[in-house]
C-alpha positions in Angstrom: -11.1 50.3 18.0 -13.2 48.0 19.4 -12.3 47.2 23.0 -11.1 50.8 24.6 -10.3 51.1 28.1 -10.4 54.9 29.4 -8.5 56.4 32.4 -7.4 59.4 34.3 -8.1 61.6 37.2 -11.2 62.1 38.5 -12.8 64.9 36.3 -10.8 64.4 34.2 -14.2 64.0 31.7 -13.5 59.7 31.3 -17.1 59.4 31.4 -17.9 62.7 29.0 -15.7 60.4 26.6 -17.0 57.3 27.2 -20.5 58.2 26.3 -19.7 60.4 23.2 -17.4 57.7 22.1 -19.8 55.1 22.6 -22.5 56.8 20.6 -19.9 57.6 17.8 -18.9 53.6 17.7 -22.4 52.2 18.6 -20.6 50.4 21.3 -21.3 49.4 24.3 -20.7 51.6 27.2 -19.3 50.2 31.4 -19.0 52.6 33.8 -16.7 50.7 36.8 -18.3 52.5 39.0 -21.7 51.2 37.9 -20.6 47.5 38.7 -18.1 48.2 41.7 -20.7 50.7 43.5 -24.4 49.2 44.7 -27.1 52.4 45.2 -25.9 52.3 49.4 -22.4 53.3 47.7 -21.2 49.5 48.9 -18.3 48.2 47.3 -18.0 44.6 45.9 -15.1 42.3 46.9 -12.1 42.9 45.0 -12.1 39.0 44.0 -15.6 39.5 42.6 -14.8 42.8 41.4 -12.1 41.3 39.0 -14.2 38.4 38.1 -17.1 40.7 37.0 -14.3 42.8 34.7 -13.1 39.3 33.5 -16.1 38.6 32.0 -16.7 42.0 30.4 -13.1 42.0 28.6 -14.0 38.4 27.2 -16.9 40.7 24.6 -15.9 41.6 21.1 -16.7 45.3 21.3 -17.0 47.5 24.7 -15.6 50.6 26.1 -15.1 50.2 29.9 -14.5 53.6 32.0 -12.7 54.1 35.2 -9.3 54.2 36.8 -9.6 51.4 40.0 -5.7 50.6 39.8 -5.9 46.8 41.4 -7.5 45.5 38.3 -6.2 48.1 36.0 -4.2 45.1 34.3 -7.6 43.5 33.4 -8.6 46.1 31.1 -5.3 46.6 29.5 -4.5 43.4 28.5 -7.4 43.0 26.9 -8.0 46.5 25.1 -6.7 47.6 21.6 -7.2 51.1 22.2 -6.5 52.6 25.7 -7.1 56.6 26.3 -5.2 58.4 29.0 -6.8 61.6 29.9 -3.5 63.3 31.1 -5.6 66.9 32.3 -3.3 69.5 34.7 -5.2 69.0 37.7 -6.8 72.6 38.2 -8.8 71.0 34.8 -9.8 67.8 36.9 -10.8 69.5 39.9 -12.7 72.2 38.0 -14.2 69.2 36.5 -15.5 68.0 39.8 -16.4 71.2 40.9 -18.9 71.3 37.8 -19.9 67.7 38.0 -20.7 68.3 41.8 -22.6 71.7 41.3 -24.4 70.0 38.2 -25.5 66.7 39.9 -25.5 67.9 43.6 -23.4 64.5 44.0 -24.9 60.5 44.4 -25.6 58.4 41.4 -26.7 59.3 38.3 -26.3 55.6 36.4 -27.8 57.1 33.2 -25.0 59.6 33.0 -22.4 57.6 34.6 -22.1 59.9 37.0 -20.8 58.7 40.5 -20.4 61.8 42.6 -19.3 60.7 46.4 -16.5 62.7 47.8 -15.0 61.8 51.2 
């Protein structure tokens, strides 16, 4: 496993993953919403969006997290390992729930954690 794309719901835990997986493999970790996201919660252009993802599947090792469906077929080309976190939804919104109560929402780029609900 060197390239590994990870996906599912929204807490669903792909970042909880992510990070344990990345220390386990000593690889390095992208959070999508990290790139797509600046700190005023702006959203790049999906052209430079893509681009940016282009250029991160082109490494030897990386795990990238995060669902973000128009460039989905990026990350799967160009992964040999992809893990689907398939949770019941009461599991993914409990997961919210805890992520919310635990970091009160915004970004939290050491965790990964991009909490914005609208």
């Amino acid at each position: 496993m060197d390239r590994i794309a990870i996906i599912g719901c929204g807490g669903s835990g792909k970042s909880t993953v992510a990070r344990e997986l990345a220390r386990i493999l000593d690889v390095p970790l992208v959070h999508l919403d990290a790139i797509y996201y600046d700190e005023h919660w702006t959203p790049l252009p999906r052209d430079e969006f893509a681009a940016k993802q282009e250029r991160l599947v082109s490494g030897e090792r990386w795990i990238i997290e995060g669902n973000y469906a128009s460039s989905l077929p990026i990350r799967l080309a160009a992964a040999d390992t992809v893990i689907f976190l398939d949770l019941p939804a009461a599991a993914c919104l409990w997961g919210t729930v805890q992520r919310r109560w635990r970091y009160r929402g915004g970004q939290h780029r050491a965790d990964g954690v991009y909490d914005r609900i609208t």
